[in-house]
PDB file of N, CA, C and O in Angstrom:
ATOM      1  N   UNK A   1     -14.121   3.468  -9.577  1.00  0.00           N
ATOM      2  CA  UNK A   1     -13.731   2.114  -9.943  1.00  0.00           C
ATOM      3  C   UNK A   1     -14.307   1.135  -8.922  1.00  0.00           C
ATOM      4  O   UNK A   1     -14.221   1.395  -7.722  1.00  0.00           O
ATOM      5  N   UNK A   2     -14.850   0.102  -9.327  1.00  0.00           N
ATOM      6  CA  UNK A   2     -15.505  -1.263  -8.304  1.00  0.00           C
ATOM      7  C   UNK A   2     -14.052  -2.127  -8.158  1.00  0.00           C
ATOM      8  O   UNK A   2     -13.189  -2.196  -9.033  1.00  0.00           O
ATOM      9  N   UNK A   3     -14.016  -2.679  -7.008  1.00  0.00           N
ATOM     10  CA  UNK A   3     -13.211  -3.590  -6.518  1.00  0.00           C
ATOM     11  C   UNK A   3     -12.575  -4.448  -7.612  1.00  0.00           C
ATOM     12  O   UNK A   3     -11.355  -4.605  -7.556  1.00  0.00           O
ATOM     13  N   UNK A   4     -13.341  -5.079  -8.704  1.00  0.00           N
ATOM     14  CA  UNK A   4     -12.756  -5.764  -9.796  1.00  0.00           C
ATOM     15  C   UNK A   4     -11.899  -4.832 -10.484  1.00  0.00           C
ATOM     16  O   UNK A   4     -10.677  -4.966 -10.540  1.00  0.00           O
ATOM     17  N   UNK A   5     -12.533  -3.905 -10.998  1.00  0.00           N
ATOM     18  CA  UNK A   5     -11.255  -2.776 -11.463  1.00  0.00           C
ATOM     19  C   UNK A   5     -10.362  -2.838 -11.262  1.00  0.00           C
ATOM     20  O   UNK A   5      -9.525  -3.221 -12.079  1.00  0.00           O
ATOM     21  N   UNK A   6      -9.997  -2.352  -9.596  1.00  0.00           N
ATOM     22  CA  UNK A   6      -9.352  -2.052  -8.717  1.00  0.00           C
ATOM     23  C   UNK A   6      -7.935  -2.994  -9.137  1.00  0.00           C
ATOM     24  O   UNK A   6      -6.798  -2.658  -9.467  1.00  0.00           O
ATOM     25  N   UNK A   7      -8.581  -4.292  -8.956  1.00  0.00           N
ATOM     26  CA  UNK A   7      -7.808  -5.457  -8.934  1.00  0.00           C
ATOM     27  C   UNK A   7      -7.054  -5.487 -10.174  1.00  0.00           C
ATOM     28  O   UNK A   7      -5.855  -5.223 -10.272  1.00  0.00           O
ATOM     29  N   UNK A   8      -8.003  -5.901 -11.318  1.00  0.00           N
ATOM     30  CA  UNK A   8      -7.308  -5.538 -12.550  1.00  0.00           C
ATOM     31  C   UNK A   8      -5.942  -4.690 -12.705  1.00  0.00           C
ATOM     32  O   UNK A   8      -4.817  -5.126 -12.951  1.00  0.00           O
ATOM     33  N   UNK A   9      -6.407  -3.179 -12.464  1.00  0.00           N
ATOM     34  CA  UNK A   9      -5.156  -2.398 -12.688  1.00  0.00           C
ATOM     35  C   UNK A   9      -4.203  -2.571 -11.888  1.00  0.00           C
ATOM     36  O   UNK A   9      -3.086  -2.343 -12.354  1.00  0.00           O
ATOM     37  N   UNK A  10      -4.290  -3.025 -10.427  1.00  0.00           N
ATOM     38  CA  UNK A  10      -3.282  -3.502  -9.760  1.00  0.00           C
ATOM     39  C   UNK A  10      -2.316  -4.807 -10.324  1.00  0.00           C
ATOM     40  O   UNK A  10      -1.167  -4.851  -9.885  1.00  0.00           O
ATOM     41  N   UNK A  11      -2.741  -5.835 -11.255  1.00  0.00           N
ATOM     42  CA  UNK A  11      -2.565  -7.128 -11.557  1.00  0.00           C
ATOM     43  C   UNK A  11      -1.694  -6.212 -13.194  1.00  0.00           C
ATOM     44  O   UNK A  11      -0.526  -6.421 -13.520  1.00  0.00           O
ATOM     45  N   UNK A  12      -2.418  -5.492 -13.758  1.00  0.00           N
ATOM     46  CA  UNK A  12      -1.321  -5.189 -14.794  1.00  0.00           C
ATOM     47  C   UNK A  12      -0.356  -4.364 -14.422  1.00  0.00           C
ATOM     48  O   UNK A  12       0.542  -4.014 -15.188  1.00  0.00           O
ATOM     49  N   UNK A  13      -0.489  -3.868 -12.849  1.00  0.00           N
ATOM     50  CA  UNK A  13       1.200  -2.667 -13.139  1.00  0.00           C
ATOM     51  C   UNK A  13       1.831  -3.718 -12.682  1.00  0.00           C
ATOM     52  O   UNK A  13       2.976  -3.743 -13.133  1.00  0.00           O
ATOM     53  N   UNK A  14       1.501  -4.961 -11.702  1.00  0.00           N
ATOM     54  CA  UNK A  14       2.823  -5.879 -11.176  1.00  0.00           C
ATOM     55  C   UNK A  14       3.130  -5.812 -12.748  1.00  0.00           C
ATOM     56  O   UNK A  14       3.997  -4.974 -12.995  1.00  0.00           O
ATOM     57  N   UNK A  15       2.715  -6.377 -13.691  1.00  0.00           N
ATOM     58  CA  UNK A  15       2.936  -7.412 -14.798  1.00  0.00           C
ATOM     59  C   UNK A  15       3.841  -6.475 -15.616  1.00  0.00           C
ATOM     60  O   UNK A  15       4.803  -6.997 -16.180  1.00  0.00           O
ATOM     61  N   UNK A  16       3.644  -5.149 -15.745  1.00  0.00           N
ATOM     62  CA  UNK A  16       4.703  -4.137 -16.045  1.00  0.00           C
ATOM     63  C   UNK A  16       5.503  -3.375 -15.131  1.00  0.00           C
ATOM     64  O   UNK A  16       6.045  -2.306 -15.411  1.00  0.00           O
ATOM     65  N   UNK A  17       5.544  -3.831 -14.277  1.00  0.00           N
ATOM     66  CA  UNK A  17       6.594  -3.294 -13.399  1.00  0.00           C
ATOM     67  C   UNK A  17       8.187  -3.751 -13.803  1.00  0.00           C
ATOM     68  O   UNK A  17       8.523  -4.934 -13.864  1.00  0.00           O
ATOM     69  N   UNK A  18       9.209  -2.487 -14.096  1.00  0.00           N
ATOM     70  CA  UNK A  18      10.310  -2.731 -14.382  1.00  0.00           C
ATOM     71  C   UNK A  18      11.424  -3.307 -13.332  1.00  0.00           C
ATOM     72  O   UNK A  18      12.440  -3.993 -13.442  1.00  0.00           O
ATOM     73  N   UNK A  19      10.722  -2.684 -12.264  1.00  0.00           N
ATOM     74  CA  UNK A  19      11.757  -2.765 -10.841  1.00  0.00           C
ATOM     75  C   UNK A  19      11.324  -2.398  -9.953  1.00  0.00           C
ATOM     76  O   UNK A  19      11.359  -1.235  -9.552  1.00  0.00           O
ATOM     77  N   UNK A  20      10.497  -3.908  -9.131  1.00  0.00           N
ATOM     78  CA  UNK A  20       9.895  -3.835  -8.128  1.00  0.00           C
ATOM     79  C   UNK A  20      10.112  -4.458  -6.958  1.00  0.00           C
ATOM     80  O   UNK A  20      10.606  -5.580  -7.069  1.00  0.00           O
ATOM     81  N   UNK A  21       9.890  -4.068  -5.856  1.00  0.00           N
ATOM     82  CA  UNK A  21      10.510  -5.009  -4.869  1.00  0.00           C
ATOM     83  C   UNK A  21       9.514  -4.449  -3.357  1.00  0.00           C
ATOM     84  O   UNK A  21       8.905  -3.401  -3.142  1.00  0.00           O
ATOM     85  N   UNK A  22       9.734  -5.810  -2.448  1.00  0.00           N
ATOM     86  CA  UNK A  22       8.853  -5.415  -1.134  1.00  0.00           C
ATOM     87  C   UNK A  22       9.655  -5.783  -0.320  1.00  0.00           C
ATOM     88  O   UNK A  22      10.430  -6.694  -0.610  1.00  0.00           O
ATOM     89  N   UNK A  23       9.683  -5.199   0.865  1.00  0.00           N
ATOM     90  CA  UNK A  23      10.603  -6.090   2.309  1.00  0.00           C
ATOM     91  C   UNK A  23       9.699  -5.421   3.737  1.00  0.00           C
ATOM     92  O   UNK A  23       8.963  -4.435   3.702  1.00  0.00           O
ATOM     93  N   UNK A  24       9.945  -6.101   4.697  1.00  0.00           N
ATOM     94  CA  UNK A  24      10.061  -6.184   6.038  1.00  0.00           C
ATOM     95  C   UNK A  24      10.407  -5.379   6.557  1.00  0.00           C
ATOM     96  O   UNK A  24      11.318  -6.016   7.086  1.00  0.00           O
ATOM     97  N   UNK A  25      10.583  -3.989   7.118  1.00  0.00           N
ATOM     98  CA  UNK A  25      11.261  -3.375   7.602  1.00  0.00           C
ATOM     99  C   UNK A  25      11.116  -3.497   9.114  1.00  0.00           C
ATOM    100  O   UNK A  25      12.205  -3.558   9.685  1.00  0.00           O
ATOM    101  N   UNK A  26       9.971  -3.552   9.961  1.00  0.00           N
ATOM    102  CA  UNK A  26      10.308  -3.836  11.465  1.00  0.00           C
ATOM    103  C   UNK A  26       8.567  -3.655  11.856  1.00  0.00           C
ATOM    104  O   UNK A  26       7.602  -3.203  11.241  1.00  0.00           O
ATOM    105  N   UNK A  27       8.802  -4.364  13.419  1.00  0.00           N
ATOM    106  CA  UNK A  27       7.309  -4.359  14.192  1.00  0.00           C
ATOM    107  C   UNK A  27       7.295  -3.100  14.621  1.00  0.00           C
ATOM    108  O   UNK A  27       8.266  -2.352  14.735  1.00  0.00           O
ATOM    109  N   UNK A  28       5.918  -2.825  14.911  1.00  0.00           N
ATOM    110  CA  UNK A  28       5.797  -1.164  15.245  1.00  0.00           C
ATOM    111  C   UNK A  28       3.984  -1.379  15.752  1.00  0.00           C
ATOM    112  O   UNK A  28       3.420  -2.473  15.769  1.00  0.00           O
ATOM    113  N   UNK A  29       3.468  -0.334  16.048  1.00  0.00           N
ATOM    114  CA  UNK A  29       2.096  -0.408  16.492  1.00  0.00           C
ATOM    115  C   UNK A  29       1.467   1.100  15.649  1.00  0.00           C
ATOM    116  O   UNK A  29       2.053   2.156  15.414  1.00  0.00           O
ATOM    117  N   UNK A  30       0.363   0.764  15.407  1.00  0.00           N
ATOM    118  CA  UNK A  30      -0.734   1.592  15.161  1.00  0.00           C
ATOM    119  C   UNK A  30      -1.799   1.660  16.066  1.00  0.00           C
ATOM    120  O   UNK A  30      -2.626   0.797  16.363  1.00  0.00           O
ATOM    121  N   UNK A  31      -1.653   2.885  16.488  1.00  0.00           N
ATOM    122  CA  UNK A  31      -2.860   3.056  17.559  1.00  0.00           C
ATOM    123  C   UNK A  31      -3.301   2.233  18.476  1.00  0.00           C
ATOM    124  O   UNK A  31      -4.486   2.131  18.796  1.00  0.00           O
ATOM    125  N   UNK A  32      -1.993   1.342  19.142  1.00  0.00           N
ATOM    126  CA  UNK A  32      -2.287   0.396  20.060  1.00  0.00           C
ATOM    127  C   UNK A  32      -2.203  -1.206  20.013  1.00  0.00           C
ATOM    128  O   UNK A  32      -2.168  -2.151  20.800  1.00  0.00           O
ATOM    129  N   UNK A  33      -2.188  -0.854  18.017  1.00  0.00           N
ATOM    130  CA  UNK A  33      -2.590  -2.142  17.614  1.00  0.00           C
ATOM    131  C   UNK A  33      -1.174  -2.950  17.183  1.00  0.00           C
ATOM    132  O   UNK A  33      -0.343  -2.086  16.900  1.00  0.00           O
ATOM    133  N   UNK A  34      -0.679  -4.127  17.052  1.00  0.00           N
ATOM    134  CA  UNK A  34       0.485  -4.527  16.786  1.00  0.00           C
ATOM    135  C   UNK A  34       0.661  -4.908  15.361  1.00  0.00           C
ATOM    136  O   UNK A  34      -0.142  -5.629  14.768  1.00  0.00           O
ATOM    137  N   UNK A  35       2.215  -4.180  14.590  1.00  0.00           N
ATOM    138  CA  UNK A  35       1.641  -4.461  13.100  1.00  0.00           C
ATOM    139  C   UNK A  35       3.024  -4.851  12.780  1.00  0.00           C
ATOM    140  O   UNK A  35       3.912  -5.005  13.619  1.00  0.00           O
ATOM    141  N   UNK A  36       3.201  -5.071  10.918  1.00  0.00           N
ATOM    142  CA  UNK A  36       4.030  -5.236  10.756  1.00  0.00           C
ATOM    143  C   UNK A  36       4.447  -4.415   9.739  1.00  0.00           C
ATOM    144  O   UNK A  36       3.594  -4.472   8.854  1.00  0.00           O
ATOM    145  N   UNK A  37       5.214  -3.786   9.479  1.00  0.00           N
ATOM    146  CA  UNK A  37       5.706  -2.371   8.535  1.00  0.00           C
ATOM    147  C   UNK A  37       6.271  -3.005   7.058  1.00  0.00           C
ATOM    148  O   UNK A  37       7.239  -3.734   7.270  1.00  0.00           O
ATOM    149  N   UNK A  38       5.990  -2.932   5.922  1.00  0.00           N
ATOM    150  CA  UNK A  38       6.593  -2.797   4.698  1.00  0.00           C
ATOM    151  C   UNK A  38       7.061  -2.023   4.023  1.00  0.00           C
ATOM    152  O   UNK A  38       6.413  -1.003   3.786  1.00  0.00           O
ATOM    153  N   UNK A  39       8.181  -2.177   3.532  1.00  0.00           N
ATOM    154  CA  UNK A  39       8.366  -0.982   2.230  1.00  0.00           C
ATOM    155  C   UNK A  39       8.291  -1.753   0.774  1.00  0.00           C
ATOM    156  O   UNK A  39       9.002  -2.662   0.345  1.00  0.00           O
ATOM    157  N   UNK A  40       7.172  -1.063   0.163  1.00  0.00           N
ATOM    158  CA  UNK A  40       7.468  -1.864  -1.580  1.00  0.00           C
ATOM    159  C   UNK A  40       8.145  -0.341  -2.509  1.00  0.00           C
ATOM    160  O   UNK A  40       8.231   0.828  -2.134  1.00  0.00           O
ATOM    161  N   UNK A  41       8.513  -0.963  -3.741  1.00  0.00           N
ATOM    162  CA  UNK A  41       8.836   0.171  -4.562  1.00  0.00           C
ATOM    163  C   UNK A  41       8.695  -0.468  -5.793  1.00  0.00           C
ATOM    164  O   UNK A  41       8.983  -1.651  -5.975  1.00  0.00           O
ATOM    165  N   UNK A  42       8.176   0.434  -6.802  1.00  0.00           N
ATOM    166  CA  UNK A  42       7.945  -0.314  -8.183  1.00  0.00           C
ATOM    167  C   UNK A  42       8.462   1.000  -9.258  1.00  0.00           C
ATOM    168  O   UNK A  42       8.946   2.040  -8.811  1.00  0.00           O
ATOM    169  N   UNK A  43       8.312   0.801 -10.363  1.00  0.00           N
ATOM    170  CA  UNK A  43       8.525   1.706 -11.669  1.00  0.00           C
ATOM    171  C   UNK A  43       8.243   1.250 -12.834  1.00  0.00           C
ATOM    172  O   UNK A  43       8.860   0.309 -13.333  1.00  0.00           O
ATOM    173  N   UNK A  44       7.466   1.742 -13.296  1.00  0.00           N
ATOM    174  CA  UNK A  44       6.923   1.280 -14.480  1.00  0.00           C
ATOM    175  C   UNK A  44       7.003   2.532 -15.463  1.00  0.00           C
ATOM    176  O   UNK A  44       7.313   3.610 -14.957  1.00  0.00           O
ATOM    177  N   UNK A  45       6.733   2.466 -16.906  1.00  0.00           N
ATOM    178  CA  UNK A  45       6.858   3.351 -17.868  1.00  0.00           C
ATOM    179  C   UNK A  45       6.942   4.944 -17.692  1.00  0.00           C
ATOM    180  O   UNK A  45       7.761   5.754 -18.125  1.00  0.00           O
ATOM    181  N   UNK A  46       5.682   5.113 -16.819  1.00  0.00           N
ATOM    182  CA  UNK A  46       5.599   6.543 -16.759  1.00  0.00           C
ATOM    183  C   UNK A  46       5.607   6.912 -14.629  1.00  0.00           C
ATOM    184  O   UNK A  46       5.650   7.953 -13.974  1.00  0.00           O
ATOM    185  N   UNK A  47       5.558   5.826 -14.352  1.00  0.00           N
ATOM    186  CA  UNK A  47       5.601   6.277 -12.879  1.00  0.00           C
ATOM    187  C   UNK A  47       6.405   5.536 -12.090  1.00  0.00           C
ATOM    188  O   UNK A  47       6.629   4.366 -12.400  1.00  0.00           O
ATOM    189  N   UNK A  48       7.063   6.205 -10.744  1.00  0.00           N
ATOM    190  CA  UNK A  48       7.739   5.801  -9.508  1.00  0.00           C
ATOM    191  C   UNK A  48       7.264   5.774  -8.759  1.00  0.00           C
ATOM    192  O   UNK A  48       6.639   6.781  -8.425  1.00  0.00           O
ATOM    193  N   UNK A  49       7.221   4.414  -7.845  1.00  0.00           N
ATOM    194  CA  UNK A  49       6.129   4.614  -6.828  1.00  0.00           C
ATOM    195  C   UNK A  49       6.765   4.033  -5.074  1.00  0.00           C
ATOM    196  O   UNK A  49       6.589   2.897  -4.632  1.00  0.00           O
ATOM    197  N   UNK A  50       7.290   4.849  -4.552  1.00  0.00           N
ATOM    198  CA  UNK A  50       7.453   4.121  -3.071  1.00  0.00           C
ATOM    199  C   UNK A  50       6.454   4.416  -1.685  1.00  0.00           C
ATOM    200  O   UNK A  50       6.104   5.509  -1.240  1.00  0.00           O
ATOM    201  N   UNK A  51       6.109   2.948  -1.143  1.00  0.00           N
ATOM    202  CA  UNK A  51       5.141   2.787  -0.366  1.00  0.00           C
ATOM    203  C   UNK A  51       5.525   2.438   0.871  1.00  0.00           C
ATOM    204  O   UNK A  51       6.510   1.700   0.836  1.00  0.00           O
ATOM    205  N   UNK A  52       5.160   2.662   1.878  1.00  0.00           N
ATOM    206  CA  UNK A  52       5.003   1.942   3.382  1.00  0.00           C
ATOM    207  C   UNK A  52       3.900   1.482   4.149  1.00  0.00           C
ATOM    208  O   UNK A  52       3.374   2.357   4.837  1.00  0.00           O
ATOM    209  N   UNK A  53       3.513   0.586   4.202  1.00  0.00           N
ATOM    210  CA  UNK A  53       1.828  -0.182   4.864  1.00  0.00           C
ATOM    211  C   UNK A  53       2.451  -0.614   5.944  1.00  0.00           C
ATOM    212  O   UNK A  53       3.616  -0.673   6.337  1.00  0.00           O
ATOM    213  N   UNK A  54       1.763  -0.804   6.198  1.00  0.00           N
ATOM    214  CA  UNK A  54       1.207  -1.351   7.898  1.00  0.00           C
ATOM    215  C   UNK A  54       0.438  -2.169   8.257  1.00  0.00           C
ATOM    216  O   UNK A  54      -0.353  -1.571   8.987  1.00  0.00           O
ATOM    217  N   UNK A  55       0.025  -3.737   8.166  1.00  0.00           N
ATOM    218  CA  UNK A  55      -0.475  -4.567   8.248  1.00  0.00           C
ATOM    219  C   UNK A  55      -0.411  -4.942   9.284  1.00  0.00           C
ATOM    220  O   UNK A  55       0.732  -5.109   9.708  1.00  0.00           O
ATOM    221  N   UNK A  56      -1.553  -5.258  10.201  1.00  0.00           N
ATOM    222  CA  UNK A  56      -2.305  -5.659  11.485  1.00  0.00           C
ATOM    223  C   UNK A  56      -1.950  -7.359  11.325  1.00  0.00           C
ATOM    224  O   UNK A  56      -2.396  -8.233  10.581  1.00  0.00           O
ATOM    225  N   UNK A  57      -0.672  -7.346  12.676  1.00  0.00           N
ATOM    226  CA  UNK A  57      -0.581  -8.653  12.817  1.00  0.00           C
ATOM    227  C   UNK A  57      -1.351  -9.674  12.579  1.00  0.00           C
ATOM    228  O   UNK A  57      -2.502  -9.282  12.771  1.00  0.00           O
ATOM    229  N   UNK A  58      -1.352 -10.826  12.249  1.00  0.00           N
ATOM    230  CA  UNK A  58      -2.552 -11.661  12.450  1.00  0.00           C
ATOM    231  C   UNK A  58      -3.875 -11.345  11.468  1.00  0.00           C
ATOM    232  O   UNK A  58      -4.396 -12.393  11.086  1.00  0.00           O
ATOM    233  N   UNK A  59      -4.310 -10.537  11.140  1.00  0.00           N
ATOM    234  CA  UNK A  59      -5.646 -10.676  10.329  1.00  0.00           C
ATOM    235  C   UNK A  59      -5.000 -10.010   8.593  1.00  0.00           C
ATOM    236  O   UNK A  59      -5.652 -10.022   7.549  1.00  0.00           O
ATOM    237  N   UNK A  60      -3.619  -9.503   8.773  1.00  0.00           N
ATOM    238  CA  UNK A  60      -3.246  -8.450   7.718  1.00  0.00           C
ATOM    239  C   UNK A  60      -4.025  -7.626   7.170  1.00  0.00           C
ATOM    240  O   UNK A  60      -4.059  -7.505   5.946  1.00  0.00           O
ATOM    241  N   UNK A  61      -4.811  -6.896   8.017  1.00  0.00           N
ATOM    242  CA  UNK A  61      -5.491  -5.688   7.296  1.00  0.00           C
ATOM    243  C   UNK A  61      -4.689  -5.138   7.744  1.00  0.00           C
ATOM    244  O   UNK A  61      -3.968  -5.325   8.725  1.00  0.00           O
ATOM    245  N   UNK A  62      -4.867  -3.597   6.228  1.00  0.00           N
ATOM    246  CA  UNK A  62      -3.837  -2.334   6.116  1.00  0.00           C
ATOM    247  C   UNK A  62      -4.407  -1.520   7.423  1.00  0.00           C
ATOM    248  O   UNK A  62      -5.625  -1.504   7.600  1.00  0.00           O
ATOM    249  N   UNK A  63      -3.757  -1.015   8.107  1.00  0.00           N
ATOM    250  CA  UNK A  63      -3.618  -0.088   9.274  1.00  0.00           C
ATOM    251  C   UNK A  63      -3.546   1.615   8.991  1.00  0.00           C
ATOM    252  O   UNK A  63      -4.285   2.557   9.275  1.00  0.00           O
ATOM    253  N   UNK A  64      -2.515   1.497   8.425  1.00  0.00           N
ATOM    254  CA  UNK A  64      -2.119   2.687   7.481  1.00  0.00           C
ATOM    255  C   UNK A  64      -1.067   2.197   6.219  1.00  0.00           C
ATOM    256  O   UNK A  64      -0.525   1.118   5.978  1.00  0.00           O
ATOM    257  N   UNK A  65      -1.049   3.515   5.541  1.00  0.00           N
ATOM    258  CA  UNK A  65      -0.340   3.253   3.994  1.00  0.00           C
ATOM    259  C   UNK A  65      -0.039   5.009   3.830  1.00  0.00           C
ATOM    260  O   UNK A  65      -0.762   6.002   3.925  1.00  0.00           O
ATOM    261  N   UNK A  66       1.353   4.794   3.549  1.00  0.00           N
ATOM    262  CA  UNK A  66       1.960   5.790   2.822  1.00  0.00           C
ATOM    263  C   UNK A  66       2.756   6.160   2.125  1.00  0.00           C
ATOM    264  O   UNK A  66       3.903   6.275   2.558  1.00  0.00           O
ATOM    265  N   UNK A  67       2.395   6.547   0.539  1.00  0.00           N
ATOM    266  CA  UNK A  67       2.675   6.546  -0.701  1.00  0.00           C
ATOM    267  C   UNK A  67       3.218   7.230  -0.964  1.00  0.00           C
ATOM    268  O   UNK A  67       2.796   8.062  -0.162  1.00  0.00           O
ATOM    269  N   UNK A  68       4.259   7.952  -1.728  1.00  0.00           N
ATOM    270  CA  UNK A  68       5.037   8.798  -3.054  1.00  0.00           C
ATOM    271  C   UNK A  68       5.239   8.380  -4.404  1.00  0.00           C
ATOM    272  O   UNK A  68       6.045   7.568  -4.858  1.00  0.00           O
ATOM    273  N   UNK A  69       4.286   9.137  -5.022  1.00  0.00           N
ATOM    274  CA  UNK A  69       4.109   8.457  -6.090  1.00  0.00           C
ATOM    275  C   UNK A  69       4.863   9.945  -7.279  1.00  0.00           C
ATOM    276  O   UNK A  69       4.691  11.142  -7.050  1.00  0.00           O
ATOM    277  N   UNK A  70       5.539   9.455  -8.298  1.00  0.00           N
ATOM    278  CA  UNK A  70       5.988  11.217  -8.563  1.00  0.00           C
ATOM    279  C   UNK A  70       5.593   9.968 -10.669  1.00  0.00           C
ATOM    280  O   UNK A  70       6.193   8.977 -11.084  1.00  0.00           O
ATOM    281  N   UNK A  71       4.593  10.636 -11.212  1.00  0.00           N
ATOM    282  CA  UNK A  71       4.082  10.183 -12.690  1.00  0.00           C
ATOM    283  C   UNK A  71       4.659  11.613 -13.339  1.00  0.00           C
ATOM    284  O   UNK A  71       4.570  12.796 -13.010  1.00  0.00           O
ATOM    285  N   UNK A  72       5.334  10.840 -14.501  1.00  0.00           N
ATOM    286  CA  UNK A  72       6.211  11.658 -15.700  1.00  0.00           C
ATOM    287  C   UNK A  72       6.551  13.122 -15.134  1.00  0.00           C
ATOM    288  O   UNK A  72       5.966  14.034 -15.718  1.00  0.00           O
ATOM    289  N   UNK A  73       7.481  13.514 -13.996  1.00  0.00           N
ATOM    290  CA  UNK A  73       7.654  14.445 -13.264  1.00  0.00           C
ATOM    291  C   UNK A  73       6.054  14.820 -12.381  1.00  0.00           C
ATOM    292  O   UNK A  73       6.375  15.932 -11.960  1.00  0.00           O
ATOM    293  N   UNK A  74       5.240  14.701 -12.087  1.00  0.00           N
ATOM    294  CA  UNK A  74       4.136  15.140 -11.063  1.00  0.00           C
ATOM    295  C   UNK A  74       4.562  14.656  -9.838  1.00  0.00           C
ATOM    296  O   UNK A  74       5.213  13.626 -10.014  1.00  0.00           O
ATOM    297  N   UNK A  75       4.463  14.989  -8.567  1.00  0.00           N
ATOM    298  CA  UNK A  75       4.834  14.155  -7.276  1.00  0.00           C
ATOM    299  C   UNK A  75       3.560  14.120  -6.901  1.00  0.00           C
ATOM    300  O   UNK A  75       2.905  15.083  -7.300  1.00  0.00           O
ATOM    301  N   UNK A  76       2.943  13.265  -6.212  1.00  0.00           N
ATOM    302  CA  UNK A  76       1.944  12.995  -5.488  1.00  0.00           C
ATOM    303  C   UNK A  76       2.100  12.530  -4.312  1.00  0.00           C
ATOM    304  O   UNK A  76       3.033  11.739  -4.170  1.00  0.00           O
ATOM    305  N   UNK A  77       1.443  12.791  -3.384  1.00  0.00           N
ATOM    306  CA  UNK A  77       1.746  11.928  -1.638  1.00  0.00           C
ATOM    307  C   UNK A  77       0.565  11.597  -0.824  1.00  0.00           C
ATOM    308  O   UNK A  77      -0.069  12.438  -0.186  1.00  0.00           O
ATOM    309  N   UNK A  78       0.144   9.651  -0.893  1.00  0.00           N
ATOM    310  CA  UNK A  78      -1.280   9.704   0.226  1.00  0.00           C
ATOM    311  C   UNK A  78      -0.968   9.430   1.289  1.00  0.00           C
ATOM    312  O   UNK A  78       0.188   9.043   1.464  1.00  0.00           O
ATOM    313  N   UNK A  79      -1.994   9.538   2.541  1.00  0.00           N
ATOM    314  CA  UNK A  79      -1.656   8.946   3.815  1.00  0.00           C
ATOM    315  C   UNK A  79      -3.009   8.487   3.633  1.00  0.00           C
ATOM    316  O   UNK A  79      -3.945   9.216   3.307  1.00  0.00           O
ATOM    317  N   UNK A  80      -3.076   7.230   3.860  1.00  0.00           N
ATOM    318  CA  UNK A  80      -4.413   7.090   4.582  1.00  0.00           C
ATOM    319  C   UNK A  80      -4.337   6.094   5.980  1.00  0.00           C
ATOM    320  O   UNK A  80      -3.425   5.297   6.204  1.00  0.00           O
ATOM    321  N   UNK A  81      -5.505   6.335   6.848  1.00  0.00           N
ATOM    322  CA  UNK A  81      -4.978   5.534   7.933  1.00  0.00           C
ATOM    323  C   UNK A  81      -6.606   5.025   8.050  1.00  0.00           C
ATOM    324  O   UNK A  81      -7.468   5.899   7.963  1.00  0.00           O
ATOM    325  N   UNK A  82      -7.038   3.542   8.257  1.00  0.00           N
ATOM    326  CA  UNK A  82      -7.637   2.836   8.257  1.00  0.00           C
ATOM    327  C   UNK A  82      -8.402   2.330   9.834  1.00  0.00           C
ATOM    328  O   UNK A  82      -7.727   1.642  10.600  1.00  0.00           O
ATOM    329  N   UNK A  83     -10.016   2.786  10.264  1.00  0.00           N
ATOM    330  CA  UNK A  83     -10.041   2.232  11.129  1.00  0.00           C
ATOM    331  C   UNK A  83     -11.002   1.545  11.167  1.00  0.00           C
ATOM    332  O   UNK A  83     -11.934   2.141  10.628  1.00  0.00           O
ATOM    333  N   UNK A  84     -11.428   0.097  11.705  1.00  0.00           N
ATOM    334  CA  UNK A  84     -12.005  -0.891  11.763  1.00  0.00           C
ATOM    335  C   UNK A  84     -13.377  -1.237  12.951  1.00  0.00           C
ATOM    336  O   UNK A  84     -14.054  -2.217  13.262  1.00  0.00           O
ATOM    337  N   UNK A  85     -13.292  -0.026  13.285  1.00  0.00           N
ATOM    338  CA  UNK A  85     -13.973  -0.181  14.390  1.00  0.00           C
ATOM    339  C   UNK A  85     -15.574   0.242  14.294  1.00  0.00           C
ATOM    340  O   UNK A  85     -16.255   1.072  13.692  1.00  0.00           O
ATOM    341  N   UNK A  86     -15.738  -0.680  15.115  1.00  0.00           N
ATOM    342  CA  UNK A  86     -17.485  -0.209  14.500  1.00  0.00           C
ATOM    343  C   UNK A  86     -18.005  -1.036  12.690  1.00  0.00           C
ATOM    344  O   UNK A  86     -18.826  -0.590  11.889  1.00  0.00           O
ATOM    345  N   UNK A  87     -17.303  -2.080  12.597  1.00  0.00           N
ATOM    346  CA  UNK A  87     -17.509  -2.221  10.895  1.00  0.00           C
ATOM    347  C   UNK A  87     -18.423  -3.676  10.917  1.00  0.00           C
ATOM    348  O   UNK A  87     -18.202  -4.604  11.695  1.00  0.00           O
ATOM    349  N   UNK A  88     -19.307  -3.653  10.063  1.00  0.00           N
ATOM    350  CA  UNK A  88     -20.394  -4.670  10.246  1.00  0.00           C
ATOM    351  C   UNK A  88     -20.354  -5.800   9.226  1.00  0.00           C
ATOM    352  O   UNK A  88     -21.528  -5.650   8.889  1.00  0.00           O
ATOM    353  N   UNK A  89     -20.089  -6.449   8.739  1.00  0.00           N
ATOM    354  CA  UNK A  89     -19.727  -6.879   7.264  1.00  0.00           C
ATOM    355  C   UNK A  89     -21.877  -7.374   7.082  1.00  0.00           C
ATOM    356  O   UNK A  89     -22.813  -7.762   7.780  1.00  0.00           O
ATOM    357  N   UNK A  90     -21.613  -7.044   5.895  1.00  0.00           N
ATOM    358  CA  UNK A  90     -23.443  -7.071   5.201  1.00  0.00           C
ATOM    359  C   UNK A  90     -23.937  -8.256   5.265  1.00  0.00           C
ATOM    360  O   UNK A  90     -25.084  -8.469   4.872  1.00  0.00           O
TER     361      UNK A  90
END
């Protein structure tokens, strides 16, 4: 999927999301770096989805993100952790 995709399908699960919600949970650091922690949770038709990111004070790039996602009974679980270093923009 290209970035527009991306966006798209993100823009229709808000729009079907039955019960969704995001909050604040507390400051914390990634690898040195100072961030700010979220929890979102959504549900839509066929999936449950609870998340925790990590957004880099000040510029809000994701730091890390970690997902449970469980579609029409399947559980799924990502971690990904994000690093910035060394990155050149084109």
């Amino acid at each position: 999927m290209n970035v527009q995709q991306v966006q798209k399908q993100e823009d229709e699960n808000i729009r079907n999301a039955r019960n969704a919600s995001c909050r604040y949970l507390r400051d914390e650091s990634v690898e040195g770096q100072p961030a700010e922690v979220y929890s979102a949770h959504s549900e839509t038709a066929g999936a449950i989805s609870d998340t925790v990111v990590w957004l880099a004070k000040g510029g809000r790039r994701v730091l890390r993100e970690e997902e449970d996602v469980n579609v029409s009974g399947e559980k799924m679980h990502w971690s990904i952790r994000v690093d910035y270093t060394n990155v050149i923009a084109p």
